[in-house]
N, C-alpha and C positions, 0 to 999 in steps of 0.2 A: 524481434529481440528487444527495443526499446517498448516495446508496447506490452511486456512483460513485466518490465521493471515499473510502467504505467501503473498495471492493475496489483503489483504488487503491495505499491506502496499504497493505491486507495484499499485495498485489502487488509491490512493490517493497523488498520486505523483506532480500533478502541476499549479501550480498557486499563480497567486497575485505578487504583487510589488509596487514600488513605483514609483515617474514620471518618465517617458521616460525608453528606454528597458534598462534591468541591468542584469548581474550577479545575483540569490540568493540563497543561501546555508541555508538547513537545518542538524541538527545535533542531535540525541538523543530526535528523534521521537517515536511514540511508535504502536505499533500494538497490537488487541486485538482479539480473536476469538471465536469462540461460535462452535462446533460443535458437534454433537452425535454419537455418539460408544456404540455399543450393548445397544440401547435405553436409553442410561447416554449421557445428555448434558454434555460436558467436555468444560470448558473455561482456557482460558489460554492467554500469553501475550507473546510479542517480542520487548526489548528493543534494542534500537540502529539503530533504523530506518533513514534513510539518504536520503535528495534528493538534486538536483543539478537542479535548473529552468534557462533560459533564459528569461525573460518577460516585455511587456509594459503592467503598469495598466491600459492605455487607451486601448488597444487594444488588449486583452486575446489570439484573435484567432490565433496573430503570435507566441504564447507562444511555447515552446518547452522545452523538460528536463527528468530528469528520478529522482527513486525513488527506492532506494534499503532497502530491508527486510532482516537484518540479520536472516534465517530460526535458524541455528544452536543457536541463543541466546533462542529459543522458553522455554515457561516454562508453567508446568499446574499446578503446587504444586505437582506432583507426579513422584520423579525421574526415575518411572522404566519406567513410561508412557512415556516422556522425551526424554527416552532413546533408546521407541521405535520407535517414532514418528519421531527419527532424525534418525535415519536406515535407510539400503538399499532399503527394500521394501516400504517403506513409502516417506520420504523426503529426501534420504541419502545424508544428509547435510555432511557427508567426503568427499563428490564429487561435492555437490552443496550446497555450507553455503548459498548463498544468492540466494534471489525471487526478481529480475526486474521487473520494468514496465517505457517502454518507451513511452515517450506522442506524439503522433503522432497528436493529433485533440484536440482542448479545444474548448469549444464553444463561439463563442466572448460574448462580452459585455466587461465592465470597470469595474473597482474595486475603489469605493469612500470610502474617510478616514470615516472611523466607521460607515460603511453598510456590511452586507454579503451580498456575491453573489453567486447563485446557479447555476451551470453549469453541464456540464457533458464533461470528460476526456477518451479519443479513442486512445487505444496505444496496444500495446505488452505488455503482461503479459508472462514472463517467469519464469518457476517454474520446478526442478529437470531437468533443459534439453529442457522442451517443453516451446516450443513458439504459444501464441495465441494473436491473438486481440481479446479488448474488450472493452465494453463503462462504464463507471460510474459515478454514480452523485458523487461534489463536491462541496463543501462550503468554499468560503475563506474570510474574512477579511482584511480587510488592516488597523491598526491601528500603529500611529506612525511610517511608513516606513519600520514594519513588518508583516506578510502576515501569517496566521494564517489560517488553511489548515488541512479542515477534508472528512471524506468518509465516507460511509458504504455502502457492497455491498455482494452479494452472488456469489459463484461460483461452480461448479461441481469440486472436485481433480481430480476424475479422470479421465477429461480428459486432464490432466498432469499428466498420469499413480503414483499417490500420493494414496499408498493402503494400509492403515491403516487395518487387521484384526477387523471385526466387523463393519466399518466405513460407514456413511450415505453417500449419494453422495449429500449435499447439506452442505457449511458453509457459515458462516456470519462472515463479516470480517470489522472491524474497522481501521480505519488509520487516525493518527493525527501527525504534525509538525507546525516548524513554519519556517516561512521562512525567513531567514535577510540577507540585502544587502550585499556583497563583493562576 
């Protein structure tokens, strides 16, 4: 469950801006997750989600950037759950607070003021350690010279050894920011 909201938020990592390549920082992003344990859907959330993009709106595909998942903020409403989700065997966010994802591939096309544009993002997902590639779709907006940037995608934990007692090998993972120039 937490290790959903992980890849979620390195999943949603990059895009949009505004004319010509810029700097854009996001800050107090947010991650959401859906995953099942011992046949109990558990949802849960990760505030503080952060990304750092390079980008031209005319031109996505030179895009480049990352997107970091505070793991350790994770929260389901249930602190023992919480508590064990951010553990050794699971996330052990004492050793690894944060879940990466470096964007390696955005798919071109352009970002026009107050259209979304659907792409897909090919980068590194790293979670507890392990490093993978992976692709996912992306939705960004550009409205008013801010870039407004969401995801949702599924991943296996464990194959980022992430081993929840009980836990499905299948989460769904939401990731939303916004992006603004400097």
């Amino acid at each position: 469950m937490q290790r959903a909201l992980i890849w979620a938020a390195v999943v949603t990592s990059t895009l949009g801006g505004p004319a010509l390549a810029a700097s854009y920082r996001a800050a107090d992003g947010t991650a959401s997750f859906t995953h099942t344990v011992r046949f109990i859907p558990v949802r849960g959330s990760i505030a503080g989600v952060t990304a750092s993009v390079e980008l031209d709106p005319a031109n996505l595909a030179a895009t480049t950037g990352s997107v970091t998942v505070p793991v350790v903020n994770l929260k389901t409403g249930i602190g023992l759950r919480d508590t064990h989700a951010k553990g050794a065997e699971a996330l052990n966010t004492a050793k690894f607070p944060n879940a990466t994802f470096r964007l390696e591939k955005l798919t071109g096309g352009k970002l026009v003021e107050g259209q979304t544009l659907s792409t897909t993002a090919t980068g590194t997902l790293t979670v507890k350690g392990t490093a993978k590639s992976i692709s996912v779709p992306v939705k960004a907006t550009l409205q008013g010279g801010k870039v407004n940037v969401s995801t949702q995608f599924k991943f296996n934990p464990f194959d980022f050894d992430v081993r929840y007692p009980g836990s499905s090998d299948s989460v769904t993972v939401d990731v939303a920011f916004v992006l603004n120039a400097g």
